[in-house]
C-alpha positions, 0 to 999 in steps of 0.5 A, spaced: 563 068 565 558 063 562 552 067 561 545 061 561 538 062 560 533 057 563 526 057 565 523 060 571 522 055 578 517 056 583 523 056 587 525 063 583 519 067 585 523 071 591 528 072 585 523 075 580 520 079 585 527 081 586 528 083 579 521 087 579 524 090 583 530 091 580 526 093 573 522 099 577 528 102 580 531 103 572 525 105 570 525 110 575 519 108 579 517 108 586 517 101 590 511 103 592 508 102 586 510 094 585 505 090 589 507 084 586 509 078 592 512 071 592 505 069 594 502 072 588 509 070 583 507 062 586 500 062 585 500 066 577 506 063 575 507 056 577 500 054 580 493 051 577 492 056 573 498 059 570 497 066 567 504 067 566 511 063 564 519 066 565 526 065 564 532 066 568 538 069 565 543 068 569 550 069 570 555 064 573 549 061 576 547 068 579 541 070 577 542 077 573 536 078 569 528 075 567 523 075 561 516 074 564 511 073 558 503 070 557 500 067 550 496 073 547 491 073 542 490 075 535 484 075 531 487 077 524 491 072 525 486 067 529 492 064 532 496 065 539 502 070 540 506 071 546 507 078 549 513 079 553 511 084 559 517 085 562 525 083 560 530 086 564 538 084 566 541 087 572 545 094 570 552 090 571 551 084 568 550 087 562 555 087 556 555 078 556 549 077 552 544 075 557 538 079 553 540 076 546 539 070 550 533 071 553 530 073 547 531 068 543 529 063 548 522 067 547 522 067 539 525 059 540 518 058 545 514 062 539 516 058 534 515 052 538 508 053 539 506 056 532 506 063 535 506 068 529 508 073 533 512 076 539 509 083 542 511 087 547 512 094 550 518 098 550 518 106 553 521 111 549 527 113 552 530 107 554 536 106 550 534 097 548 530 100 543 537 100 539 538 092 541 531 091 539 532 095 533 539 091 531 535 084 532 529 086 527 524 087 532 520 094 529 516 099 533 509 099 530 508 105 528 508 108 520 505 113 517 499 110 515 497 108 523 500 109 530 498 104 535 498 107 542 498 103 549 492 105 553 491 102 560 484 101 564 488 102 572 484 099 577 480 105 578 476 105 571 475 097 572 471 098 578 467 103 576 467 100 569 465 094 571 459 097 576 455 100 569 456 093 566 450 088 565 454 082 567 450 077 570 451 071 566 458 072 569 461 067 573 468 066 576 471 058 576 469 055 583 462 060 584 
């Protein structure tokens, strides 16, 4: 079996909604809570202002498996990274290598563009840790700190936003 990565297309936004899916459903989440939508892929993905870059891990030509990354920003650094928000490979199509290729790509494309780092997130039950691991991709925490992932969720942005003072606020267009 010949197991390729490449760059994303626009004509892969049924694909990467797909694969969301996908990553969802081993995540043990419920549909409900993926609101992504090919319109929402075209428009971040491939439109005027891009928000996001993503690869299509395929195999035989099927697609099989994504990584979805966006630049990041460190100020110790003074220099942009990548953060990987999602990387998944259908349940049977792993074993072929798929996840090491998309990995590579991503540190290929890093060092590319001069990125010092590459971050991501990876839940604590999930069995890839062990792969990440072995390509010397380490969890942050140590004795001396312990950075936790926080999440401000709709809700908190909302009311958040309504305390703020933001009237030099104004969005491209307005």
């Amino acid at each position: 079996m010949q197991a390729t990565v490449r760059p994303a297309s626009a004509e892969d936004a049924a694909t990467i909604v797909a694969l969301v899916r996908g990553l969802a459903e081993y995540e043990h989440e419920p549909m409900s809570s993926v609101k992504i939508t090919e319109a929402d892929v075209l428009r971040d993905g491939f439109g005027p202002e891009r928000r996001f870059e993503a690869l299509i891990a395929e195999l035989d030509g099927r697609p099989v498996g994504f990584a979805l990354y966006l630049y990041n920003y460190s100020t110790w650094e003074g220099r942009a990274g990548l953060f990987i928000e999602d990387l998944f490979v259908l349940p049977d199509a792993r074993g072929h290598g798929l996840g090491r290729k998309l990995i590579t790509a991503i540190a290929a494309i890093a060092e590319k563009r001069g990125c010092p780092r590459v971050d991501l997130n990876v839940l604590d039950w999930n069995p890839t840790r062990d792969f990440y691991h072995r390509l010397d991709i380490t969890h942050m925490k140590d004795e001396r700190q312990s950075w936790l992932p926080y999440r401000m969720r709709r809700s908190a942005i909302q009311a958040l936003a309504q305390q703020a003072d933001a009237s030099w606020l104004t969005l491209p267009g307005e």
